[in-house]
C-alpha positions as a printed NumPy array, in Angstrom:
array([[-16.177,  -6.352,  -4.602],
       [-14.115,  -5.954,  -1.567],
       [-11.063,  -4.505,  -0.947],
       [ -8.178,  -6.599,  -0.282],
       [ -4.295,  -6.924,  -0.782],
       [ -2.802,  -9.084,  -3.546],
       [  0.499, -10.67 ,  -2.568],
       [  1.747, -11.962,  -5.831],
       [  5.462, -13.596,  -6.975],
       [  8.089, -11.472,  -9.584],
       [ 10.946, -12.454, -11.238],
       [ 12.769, -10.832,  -8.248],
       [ 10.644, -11.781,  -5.201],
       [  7.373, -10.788,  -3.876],
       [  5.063,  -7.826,  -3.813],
       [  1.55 ,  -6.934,  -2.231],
       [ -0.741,  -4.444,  -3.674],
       [ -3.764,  -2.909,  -2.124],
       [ -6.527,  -2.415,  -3.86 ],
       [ -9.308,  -0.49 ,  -3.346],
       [-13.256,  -2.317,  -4.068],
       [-13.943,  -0.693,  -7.472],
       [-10.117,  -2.168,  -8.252],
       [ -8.035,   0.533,  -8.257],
       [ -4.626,   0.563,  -6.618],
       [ -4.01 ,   2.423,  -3.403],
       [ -0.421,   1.561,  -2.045],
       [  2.34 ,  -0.873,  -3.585],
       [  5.165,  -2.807,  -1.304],
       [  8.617,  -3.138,  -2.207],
       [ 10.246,  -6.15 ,  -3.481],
       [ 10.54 ,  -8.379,  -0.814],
       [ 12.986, -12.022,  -0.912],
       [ 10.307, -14.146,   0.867],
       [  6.756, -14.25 ,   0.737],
       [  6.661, -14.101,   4.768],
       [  8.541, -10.766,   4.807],
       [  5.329,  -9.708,   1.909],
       [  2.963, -10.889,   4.286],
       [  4.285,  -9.296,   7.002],
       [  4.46 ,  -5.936,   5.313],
       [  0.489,  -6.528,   4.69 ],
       [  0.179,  -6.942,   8.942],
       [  1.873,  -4.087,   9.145],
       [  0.041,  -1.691,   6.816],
       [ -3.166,  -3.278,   8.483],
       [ -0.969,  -1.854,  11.658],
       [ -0.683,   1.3  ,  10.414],
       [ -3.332,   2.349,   7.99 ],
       [ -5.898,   3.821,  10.168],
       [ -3.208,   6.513,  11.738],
       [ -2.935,   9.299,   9.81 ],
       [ -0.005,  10.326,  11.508],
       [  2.031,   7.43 ,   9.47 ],
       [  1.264,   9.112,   6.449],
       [  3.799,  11.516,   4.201],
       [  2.423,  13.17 ,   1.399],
       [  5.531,  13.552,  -1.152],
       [  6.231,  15.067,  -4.402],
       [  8.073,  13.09 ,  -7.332],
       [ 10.688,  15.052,  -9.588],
       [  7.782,  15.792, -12.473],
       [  5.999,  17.698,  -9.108],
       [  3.215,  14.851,  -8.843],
       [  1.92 ,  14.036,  -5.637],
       [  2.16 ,  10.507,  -3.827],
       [  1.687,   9.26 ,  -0.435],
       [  4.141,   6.736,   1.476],
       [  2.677,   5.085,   4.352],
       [  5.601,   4.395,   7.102],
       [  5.515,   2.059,  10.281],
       [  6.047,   3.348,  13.96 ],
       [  9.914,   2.924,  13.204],
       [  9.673,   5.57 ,  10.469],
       [ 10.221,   2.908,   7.535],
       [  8.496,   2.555,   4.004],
       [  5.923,  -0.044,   4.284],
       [  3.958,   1.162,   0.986],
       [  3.888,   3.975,  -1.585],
       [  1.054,   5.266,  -4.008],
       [  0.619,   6.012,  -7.509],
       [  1.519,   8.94 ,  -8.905],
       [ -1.626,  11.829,  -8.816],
       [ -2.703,  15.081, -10.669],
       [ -3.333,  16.817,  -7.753],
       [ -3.177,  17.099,  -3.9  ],
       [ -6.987,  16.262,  -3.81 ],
       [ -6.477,  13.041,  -5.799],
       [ -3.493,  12.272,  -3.5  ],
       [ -5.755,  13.136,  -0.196],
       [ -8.562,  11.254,  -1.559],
       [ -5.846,   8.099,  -2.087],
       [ -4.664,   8.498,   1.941],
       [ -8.595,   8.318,   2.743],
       [ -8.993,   5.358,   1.108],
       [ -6.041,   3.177,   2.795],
       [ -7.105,   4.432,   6.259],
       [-10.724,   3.081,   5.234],
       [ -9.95 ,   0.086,   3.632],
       [ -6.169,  -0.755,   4.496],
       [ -6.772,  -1.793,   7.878],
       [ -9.389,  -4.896,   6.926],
       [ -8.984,  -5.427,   3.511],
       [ -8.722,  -9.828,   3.302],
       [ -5.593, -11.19 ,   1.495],
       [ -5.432, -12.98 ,  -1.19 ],
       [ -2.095, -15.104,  -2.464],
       [ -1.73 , -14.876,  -6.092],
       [  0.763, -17.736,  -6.274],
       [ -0.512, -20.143,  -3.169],
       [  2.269, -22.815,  -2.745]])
């Protein structure tokens, strides 16, 4: 299995996930209004994955660690899960600059 970014359709727009080969999530978009605008976000974590300098690591308000990853212009392209630790969270930043950069797309909801 391969990694790759899943662009699927809500009840309030559209979201991409990547997703790691053994099928794990790695980073999350936000609702977008179009599909396009999801699809671009997924050119521009492919963009941006690789730098590491485009990565935050961040804390949530239970103390858990997460990872945004932001474009040149400083915004929000994706966010992680939630980890135990700072290793877990590291480990999750590893993986999007290995795989975020070629992962394939694949439309859930092809038109």
């Amino acid at each position: 299995m391969a990694a790759k970014f899943e662009v699927k359709k809500t009840k309030s727009g559209f979201v991409f996930n990547l997703k790691a080969p053994n099928g794990k999530y790695i980073l999350s978009s936000e609702i977008y209004e179009e599909k396009k605008a999801a699809l671009d976000g997924v050119a521009s974590v492919q963009r941006n994955a690789g730098a590491e300098r485009q990565y935050e690591t961040r804390a949530s308000k239970k103390k858990e660690p997460y990872f945004v990853l932001l474009a040149k212009n400083g915004e929000i392209i994706g966010k992680s899960e939630m980890y135990k630790s700072k290793k877990g969270c590291r480990n999750g930043i590893v993986s999007c600059m290995k795989f975020g950069p070629d992962a394939k797309v694949v439309d859930l909801n092809p038109v």
